[in-house]
C-alpha positions as a printed Julia matrix, in Angstrom:
120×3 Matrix{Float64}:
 108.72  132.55   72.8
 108.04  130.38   76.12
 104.88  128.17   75.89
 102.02  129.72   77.88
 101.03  127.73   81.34
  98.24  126.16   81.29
  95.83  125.34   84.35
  95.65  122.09   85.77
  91.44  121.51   85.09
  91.93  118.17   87.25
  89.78  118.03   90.54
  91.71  119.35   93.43
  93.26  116.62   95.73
  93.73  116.77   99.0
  97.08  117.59  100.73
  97.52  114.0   101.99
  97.22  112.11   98.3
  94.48  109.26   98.94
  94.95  108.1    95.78
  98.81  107.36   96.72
  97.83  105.66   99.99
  95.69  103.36   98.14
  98.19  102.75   95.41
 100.65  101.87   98.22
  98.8    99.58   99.45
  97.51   97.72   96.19
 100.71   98.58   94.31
 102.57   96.2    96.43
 103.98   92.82   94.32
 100.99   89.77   94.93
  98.63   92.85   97.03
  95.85   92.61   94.14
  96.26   89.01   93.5
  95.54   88.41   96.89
  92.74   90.41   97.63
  91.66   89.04   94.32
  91.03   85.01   95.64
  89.69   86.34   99.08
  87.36   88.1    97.28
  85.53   84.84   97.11
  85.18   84.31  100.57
  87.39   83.39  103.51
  90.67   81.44  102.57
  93.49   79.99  104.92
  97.02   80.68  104.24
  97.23   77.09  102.44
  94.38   77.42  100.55
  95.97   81.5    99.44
  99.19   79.71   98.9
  98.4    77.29   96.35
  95.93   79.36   94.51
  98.77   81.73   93.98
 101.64   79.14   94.06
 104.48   81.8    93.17
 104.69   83.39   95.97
 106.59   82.47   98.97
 105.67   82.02  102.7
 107.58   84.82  103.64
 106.14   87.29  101.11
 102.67   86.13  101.64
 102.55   86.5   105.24
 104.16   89.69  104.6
 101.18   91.19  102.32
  98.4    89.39  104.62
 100.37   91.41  107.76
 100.63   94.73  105.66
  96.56   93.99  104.78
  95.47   93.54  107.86
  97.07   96.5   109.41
  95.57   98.72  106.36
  92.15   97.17  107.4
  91.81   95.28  104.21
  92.07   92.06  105.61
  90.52   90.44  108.78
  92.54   87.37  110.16
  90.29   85.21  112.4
  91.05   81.98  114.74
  88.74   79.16  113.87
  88.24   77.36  116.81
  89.47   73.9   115.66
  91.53   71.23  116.47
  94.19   72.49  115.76
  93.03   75.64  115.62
  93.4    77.73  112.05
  93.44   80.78  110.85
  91.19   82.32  107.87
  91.44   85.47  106.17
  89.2    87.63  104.51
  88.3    90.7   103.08
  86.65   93.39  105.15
  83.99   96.27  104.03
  86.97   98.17  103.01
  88.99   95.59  100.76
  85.72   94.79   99.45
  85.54   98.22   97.78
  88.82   97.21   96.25
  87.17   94.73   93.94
  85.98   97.28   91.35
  89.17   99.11   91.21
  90.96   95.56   91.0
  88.27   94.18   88.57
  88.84   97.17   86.13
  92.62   96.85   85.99
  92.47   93.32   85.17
  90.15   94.54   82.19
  92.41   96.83   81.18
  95.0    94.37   81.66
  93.26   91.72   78.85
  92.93   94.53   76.09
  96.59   95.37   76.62
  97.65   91.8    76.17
  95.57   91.53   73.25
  97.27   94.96   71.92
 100.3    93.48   72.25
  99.77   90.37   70.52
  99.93   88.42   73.73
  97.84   85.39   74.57
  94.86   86.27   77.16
  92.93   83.75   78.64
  89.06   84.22   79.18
């Protein structure tokens, strides 16, 4: 006898998935850890590069491009000599932090599950 279908009780999403637009975006390798150090104010690519010293150039001006055309990031010319560039987060990669803040919670308590070290 076939299993009866049940109905999905989930709340209906809309045809264009936002949750898959955002998970694009912040699912991309270095995205959260990113938006993670701007999210104490503005940083220039130096100062992003060695808090996160694995990642390369390339792939770091790659996610801060990808960013800012989401409208996650603002990049700004700082009139200096030379001049610089600083990047932070806008209104909208703000919201981000939450989201970002509760995975990395999640994150700890799965290390510790797993008998891994976790540092506070």
């Amino acid at each position: 006898m076939a299993l009866k279908m049940r109905k999905n009780r989930s709340e209906e999403m809309e045809p264009l998935c936002p949750l898959g637009e955002c998970m694009q975006l912040i699912g991309g390798l270095w995205t959260p850890n990113i938006i993670w150090h701007l999210s104490g104010g503005a940083r220039r690519f130096s100062e992003l590069k060695r808090d996160i010293p694995e990642i390369s150039a390339k792939m770091l001006t790659t996610r801060l491009r990808e960013m800012e055309t989401a409208g996650v990031v603002a990049r700004s010319v700082v009139p200096t000599s030379p001049p610089s560039v600083e990047y932070q987060l806008t209104d909208l990669g703000e919201e981000l932090m939450p989201a970002i803040k509760s995975i990395v919670s999640v994150g700890k308590r799965l290390k510790i599950r797993n008998g891994l070290a976790v540092e506070s």
